[in-house]
matplotlib code that plots the C-alpha trace (Angstrom):
import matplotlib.pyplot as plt

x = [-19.0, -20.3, -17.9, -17.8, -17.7, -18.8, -15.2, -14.9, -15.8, -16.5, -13.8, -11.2, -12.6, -12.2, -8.6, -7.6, -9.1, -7.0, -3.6, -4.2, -2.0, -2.3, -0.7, -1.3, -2.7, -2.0, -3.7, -1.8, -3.5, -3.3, -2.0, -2.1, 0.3, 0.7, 2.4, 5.6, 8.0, 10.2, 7.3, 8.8, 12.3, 10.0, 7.7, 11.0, 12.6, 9.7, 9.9, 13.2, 12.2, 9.4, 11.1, 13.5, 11.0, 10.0, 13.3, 13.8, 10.1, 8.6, 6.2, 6.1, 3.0, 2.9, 0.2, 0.2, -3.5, -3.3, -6.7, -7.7, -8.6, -7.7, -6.1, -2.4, -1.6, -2.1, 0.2, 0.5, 2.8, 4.2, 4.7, 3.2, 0.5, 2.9, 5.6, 4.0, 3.1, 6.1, 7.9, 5.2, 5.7, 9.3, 8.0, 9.7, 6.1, 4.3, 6.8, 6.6, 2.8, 2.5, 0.6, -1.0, -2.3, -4.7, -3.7, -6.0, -5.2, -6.3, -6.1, -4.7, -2.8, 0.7, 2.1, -0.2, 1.1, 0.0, 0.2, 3.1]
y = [-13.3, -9.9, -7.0, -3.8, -1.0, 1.8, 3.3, 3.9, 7.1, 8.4, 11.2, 7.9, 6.1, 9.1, 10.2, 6.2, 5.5, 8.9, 6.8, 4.0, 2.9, 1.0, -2.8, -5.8, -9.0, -12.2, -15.7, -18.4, -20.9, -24.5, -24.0, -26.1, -28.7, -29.2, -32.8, -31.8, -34.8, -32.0, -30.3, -30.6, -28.7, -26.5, -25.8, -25.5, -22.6, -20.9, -20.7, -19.7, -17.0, -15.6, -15.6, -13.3, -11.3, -11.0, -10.1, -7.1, -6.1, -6.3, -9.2, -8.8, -11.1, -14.9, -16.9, -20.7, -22.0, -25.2, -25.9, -28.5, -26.1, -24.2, -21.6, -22.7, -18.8, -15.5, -12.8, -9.2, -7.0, -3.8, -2.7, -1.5, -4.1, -4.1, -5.1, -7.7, -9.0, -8.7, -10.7, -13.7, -14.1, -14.9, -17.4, -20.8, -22.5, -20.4, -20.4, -24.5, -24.2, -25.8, -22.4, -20.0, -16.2, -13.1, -9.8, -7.3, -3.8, -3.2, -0.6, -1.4, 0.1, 0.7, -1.0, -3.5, -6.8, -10.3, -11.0, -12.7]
z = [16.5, 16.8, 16.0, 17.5, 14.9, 17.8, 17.6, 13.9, 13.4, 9.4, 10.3, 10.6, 7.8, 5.8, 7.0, 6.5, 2.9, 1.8, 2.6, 0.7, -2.2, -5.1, -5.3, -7.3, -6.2, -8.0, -8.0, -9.2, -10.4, -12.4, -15.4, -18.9, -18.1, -14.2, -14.4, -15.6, -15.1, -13.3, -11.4, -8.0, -9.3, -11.3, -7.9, -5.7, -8.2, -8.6, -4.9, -4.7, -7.2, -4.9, -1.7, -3.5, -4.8, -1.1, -0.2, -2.3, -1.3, -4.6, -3.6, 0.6, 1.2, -0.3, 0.2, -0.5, -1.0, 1.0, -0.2, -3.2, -6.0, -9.1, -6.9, -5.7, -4.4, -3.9, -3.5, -3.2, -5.5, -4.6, -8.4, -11.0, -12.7, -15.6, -13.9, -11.9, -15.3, -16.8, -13.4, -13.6, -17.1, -15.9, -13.3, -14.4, -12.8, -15.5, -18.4, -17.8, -17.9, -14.2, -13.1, -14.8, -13.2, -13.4, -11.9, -10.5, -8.9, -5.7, -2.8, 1.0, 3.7, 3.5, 6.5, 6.7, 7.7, 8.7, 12.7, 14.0]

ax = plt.figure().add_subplot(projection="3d")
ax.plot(x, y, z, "-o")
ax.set_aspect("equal")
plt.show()
């Protein structure tokens, strides 16, 4: 697939880097004791949690990795790395040990959003 980069000037790199913002991107991953005899309940809470989270815009993008592999999802935080810390330690998937995570901070665009 060849991509045309002819209309991306460095005056619109540079005016687009300036509005980036700093968010936190989480990976959720296996943690020390994914079979739980209540890991479905667990699993359905934690979701629950998240898609409240989403709701009040503190984690807008949620990614379930529908792969086989340490990584179960990814999400993005728009918070502090403290505080999206300080909400996955709350997770009842991690507190059970199902999941376990790493943040990193990273840059994007604010408004950026998945297609439809």
């Amino acid at each position: 697939m060849e991509i045309n980069t002819s209309s991306i000037t460095d005056d619109f790199m540079r005016q687009l880097l300036a509005t980036t913002k700093s968010y936190v991107i989480v990976f959720l991953k296996t943690g020390t004791h994914p079979y739980n005899p209540h890991v479905q309940q667990i699993i359905w809470e934690h979701g629950r949690r998240n898609l409240s989270l989403r709701a009040e815009g503190l984690m807008p993008i949620i990614c379930p990795v529908k792969d086989e592999c340490e990584i179960k999802g990814i999400a993005i935080f728009n918070t502090s790395l403290e505080q999206a810390k300080e909400i996955m330690d709350g997770d009842p998937a991690i507190m059970e040990g199902i999941f376990s995570y790493e943040v990193h901070t990273i840059m994007s665009f604010p408004g950026d959003s998945l297609p439809g």
